[in-house]
Legacy VTK file of the C-alpha trace (Angstrom):
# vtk DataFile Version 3.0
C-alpha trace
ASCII
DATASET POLYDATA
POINTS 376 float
97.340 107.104 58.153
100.564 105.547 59.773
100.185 101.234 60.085
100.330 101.082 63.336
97.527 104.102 64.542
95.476 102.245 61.836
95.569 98.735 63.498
94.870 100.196 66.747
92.022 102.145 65.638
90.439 99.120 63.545
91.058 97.206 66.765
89.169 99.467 68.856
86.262 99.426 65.709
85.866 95.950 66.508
86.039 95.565 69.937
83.199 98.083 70.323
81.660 97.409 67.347
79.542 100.716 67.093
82.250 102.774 65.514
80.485 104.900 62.311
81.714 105.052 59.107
82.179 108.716 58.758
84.957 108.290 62.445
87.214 107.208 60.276
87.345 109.324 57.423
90.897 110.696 56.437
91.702 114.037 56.190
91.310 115.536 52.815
94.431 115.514 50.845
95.655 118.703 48.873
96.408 118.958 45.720
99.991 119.437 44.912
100.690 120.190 41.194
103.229 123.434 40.669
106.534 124.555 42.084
105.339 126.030 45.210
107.272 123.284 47.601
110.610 124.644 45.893
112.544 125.764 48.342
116.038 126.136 46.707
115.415 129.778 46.357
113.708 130.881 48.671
114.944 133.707 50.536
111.832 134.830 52.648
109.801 132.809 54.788
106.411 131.065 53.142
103.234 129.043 54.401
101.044 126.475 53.699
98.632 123.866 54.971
100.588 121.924 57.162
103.765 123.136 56.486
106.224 126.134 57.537
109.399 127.237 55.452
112.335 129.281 57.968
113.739 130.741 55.261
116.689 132.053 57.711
117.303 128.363 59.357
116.721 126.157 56.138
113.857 124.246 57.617
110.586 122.738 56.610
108.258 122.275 59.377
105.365 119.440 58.625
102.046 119.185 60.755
99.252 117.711 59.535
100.423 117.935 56.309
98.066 116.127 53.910
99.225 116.415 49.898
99.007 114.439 46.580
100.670 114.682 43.260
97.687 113.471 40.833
98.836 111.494 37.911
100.302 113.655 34.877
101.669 116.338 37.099
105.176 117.310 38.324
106.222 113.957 36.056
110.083 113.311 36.409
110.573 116.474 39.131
109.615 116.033 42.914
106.574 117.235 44.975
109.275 119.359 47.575
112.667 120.624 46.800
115.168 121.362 49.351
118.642 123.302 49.219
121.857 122.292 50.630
122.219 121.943 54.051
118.415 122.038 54.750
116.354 120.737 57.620
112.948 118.768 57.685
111.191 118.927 61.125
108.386 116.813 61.196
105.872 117.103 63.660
102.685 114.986 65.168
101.492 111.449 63.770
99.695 112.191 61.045
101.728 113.349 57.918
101.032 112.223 54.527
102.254 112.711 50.437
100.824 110.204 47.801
102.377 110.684 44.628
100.689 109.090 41.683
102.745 110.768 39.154
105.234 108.895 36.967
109.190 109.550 38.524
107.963 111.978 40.848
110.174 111.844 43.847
109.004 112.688 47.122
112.101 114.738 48.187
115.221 116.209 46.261
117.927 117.243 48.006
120.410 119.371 46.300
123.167 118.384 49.564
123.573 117.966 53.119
120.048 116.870 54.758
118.409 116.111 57.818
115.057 114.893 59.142
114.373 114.860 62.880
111.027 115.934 65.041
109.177 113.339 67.291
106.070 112.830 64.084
105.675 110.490 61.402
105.464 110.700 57.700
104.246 108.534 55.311
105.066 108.398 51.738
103.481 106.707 49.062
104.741 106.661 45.351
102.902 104.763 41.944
106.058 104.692 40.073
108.659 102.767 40.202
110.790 105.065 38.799
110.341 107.450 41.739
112.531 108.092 44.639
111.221 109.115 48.010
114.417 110.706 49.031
116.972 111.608 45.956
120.174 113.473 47.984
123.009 115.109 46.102
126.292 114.464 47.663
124.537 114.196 51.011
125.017 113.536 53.797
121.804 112.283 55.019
120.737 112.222 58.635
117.746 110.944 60.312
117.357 111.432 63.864
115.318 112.063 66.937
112.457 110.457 67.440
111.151 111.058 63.980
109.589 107.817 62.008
109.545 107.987 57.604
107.210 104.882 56.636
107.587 104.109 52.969
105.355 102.613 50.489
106.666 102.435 46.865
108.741 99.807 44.702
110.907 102.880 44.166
114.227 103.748 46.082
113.806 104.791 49.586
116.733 106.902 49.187
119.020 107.327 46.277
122.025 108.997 47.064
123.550 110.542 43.559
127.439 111.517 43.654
129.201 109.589 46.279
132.463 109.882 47.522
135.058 110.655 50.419
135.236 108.186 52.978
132.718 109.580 55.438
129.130 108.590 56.634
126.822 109.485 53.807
123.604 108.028 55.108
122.835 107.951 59.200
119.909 107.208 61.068
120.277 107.796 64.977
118.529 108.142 68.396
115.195 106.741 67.904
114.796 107.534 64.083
113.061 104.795 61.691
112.789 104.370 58.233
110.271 101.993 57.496
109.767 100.254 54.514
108.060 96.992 52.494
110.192 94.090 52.086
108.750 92.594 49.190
108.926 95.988 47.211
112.369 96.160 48.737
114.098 93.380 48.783
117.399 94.652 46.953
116.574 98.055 46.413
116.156 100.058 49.535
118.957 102.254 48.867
121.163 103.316 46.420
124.752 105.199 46.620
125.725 105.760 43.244
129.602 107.203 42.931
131.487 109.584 41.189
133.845 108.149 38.338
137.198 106.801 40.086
136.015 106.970 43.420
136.429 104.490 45.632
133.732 102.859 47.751
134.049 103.865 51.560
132.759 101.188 54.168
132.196 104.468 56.371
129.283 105.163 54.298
126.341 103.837 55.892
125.418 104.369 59.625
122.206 102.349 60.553
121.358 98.708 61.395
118.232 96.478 59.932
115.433 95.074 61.978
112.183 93.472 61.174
109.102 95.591 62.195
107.758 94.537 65.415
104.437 95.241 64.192
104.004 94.048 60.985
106.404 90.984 59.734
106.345 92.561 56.031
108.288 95.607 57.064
111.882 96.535 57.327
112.847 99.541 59.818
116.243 101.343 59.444
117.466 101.982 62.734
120.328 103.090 64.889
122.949 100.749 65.418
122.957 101.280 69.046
118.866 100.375 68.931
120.165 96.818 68.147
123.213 96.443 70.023
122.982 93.267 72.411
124.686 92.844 75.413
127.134 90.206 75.515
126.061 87.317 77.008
126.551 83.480 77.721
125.017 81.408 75.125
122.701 78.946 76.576
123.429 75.310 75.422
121.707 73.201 72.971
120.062 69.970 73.712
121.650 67.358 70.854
118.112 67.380 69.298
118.516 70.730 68.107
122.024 70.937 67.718
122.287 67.812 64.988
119.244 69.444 63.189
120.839 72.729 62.371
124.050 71.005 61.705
122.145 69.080 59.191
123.820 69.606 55.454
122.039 68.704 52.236
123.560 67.461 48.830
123.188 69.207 45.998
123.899 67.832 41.954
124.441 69.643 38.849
125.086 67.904 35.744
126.864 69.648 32.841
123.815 70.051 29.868
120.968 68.757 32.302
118.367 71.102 33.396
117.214 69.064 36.269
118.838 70.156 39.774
118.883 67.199 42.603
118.283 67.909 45.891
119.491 64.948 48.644
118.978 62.819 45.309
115.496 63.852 44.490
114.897 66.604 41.777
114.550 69.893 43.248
114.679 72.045 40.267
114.277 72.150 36.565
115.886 75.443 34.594
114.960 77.072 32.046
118.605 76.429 30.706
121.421 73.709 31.232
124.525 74.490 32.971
127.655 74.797 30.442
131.352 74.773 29.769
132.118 78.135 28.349
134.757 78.606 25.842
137.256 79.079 28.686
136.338 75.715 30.261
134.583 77.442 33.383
131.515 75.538 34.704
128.626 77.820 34.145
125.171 77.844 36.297
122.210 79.326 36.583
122.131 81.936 39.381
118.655 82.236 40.262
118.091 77.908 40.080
120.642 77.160 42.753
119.896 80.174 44.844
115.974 79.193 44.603
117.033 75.276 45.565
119.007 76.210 48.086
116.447 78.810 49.319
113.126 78.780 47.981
111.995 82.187 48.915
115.365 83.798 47.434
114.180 86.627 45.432
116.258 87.617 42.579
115.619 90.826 40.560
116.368 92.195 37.512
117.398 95.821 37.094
116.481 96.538 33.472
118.026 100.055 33.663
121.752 99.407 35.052
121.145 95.230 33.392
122.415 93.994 36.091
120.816 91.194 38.798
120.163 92.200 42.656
120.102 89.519 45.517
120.861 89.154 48.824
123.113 86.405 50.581
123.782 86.204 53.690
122.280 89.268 54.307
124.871 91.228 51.890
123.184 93.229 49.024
125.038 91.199 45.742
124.933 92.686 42.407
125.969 91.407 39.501
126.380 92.660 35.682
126.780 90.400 32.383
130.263 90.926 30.915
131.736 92.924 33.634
134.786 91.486 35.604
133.569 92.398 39.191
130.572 92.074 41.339
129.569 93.844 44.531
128.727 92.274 47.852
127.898 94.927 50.515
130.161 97.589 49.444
133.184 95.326 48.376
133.704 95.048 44.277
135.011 91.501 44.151
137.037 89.949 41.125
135.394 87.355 38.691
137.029 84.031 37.812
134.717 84.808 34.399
132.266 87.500 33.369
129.184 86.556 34.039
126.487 85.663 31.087
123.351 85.387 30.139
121.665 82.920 27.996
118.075 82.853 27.077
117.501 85.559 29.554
119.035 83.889 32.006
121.592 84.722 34.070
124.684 82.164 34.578
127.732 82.419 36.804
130.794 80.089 36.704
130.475 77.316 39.745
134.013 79.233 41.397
132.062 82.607 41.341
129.021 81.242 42.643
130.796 79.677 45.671
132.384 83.207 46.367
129.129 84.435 46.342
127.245 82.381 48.544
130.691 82.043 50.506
131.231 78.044 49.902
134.646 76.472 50.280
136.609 74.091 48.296
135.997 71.549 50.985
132.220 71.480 49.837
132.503 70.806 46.790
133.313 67.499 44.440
133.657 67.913 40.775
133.143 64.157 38.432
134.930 64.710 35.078
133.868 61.343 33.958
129.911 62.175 34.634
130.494 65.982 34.497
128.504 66.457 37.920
128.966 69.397 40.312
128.407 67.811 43.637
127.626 70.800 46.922
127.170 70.200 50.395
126.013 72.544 52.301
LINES 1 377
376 0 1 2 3 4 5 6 7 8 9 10 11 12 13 14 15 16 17 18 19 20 21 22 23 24 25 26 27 28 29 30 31 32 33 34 35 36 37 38 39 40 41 42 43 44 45 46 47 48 49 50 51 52 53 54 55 56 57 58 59 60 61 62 63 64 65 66 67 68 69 70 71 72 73 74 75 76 77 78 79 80 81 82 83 84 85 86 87 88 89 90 91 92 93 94 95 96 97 98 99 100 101 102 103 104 105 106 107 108 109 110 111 112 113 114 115 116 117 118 119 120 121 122 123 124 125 126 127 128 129 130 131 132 133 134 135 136 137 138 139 140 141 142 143 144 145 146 147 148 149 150 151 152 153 154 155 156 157 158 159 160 161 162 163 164 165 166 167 168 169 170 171 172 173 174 175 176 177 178 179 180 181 182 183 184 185 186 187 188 189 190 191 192 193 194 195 196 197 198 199 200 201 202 203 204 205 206 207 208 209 210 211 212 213 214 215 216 217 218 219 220 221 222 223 224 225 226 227 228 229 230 231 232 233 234 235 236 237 238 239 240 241 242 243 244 245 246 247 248 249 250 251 252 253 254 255 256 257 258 259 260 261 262 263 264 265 266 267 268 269 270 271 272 273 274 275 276 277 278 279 280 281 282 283 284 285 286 287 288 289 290 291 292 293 294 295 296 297 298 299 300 301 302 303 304 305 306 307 308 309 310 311 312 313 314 315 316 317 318 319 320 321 322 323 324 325 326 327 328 329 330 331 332 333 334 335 336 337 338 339 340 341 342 343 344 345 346 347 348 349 350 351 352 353 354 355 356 357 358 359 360 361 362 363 364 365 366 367 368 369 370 371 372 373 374 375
């Protein structure tokens, strides 16, 4: 049952306080464990409960579609497969596939792809390995009035063969995607390219809000639903002006684990910073982003081995040995791979003021103490 009809109907449960047990019930789920949602082939029209397939206009009607994927079936395949240029209407407000099945997407898309309607869907996935939207080539487009709610530490949508420089991924009119942002905090979506092609800043088409109803959610939104008008901005009383002017000092000493914060230890690492054998200053990523921000989150990709984070609301990413790292959509050049000791990820002190986007003017180095001082 979509968040928000649950809250209202759990407020109206205790406001009356008489509501019964069995007034609440869900409907029953189907089971959902062959290849009957494949829809790649398809040439004539088929049926279902809850759902319609136009074989002729390449479109999946859902209404009051209720389905699961139990665990052990459909493993590493999807629950619905769609062909290229294919349509997914979804209607009314209650719309729901839980897959429990290990890297079972949701939806594969062999190409071009669009949901619309004026219902809502909700998607749940077990795995972590599971996608609820996987598009080939794309594009994708989600419009109308149509709302996706996603519950998984999977991708929300993995877009597989990338390239071209126009919009891959669009959400307009009154579309949401809707998604957890502690499951995805650096992996909502992923565009992965074709060898030698360069990344497009055309490529995504959407704008990110926080859910009005719920403070733990993330909706994906048309940029026009965020748009402001341009206005005067009101002045600020020197109270609140000096405060958020306020900078703080930060110390790193070469082979000490301990990080000071306005002279006061902050932070102790795991592992020391260090002078590689180039002579770069190296420092622990995650320690000074967690000093400087205590609820930074940075993860760990163990399939690509690469570290996820976001600054300044950019998506970084970041890959032991390599000579680049992405921000946004940008590949950026590194003074000096990046390396890991003792599991731990370290960047050289230049590279780590790129990232966070520090200038030289912040910064002090002490060769005689070998201390990294940072203001900012």
């Amino acid at each position: 049952m979509n968040k928000k009809v649950l809250c209202s109907v759990l407020s109206a449960a205790i406001l009356f306080g008489t509501c019964p047990v069995t007034a609440m019930a869900e409907e029953p789920l189907h089971t959902l464990d062959t290849d009957i949602m494949d829809f790649r082939y398809a040439e004539e029209d088929r049926e279902g409960d809850g759902w319609y397939w136009d074989a002729n206009g390449l479109t999946l009607t859902l209404e009051n579609f209720y389905y699961e994927v139990p665990e052990g079936k459909l493993e590493e395949k999807a629950a619905i497969y769609l062909p290229d240029e294919a349509y997914v209407e979804i209607e009314g407000k209650d719309n729901v596939l839980n897959i429990h099945s290990y890297r079972c997407d949701a939806f594969y898309c062999e190409g071009e792809v669009n949901f619309y309607g004026d219902g809502e869907l909700e998607i749940t996935l077990d795995s972590s390995g599971a996608d609820a939207i996987f598009v080939k080539k794309g594009p994708l487009l989600i419009d109308d009035e149509v709302e996706i709610t996603v519950e998984s530490k999977g991708y929300v949508i993995y877009l597989d063969n990338a390239r071209g420089d126009k919009t891959l991924i669009s959400i307009q009119d009154d579309a949401k995607l809707i998604f957890n942002k502690k499951d995805h905090k650096d992996r909502n979506i992923v565009l992965v390219k074709k060898s030698g092609v360069k990344t497009s800043s055309n490529w995504l088409d959407y704008a990110e809000t926080d859910d009005e109803w719920d403070d733990d959610y993330i909706n994906l939104v048309a940029r026009k639903a965020v748009a402001k008008p341009e206005t005067e901005e009101p002045a600020q009383d020197e109270d609140t002006s000096a405060e958020s002017a306020a900078l703080n000092e930060y110390k790193i000493i070469i082979g000490a684990k301990k990080i000071l914060k306005n002279g006061e230890v902050s932070y102790t690492a795991d592992v020391a910073p260090y002078l590689n054998k180039d002579g770069y200053t190296m420092l622990p990523l995650r320690a000074l982003l967690e000093v400087s921000n205590p609820e930074q989150v940075v993860n760990w990709n163990n399939g690509t081995k690469s570290a996820h984070t976001f600054v300044n609301n950019k998506l970084v990413s970041i890959k032991p040995g390599e000579s680049t790292y992405t921000k946004a959509l940008d590949k950026i050049v590194l003074s000096t791979p990046a390396e890991t000791v003792n599991g731990r990820l370290f960047v050289s002190l230049r590279d780590w003021m790129s990232i966070m986007e520090i200038d030289g003017s912040q910064l002090n180095w002490d060769a005689a103490t070998k201390t990294v001082t940072l203001t900012y």
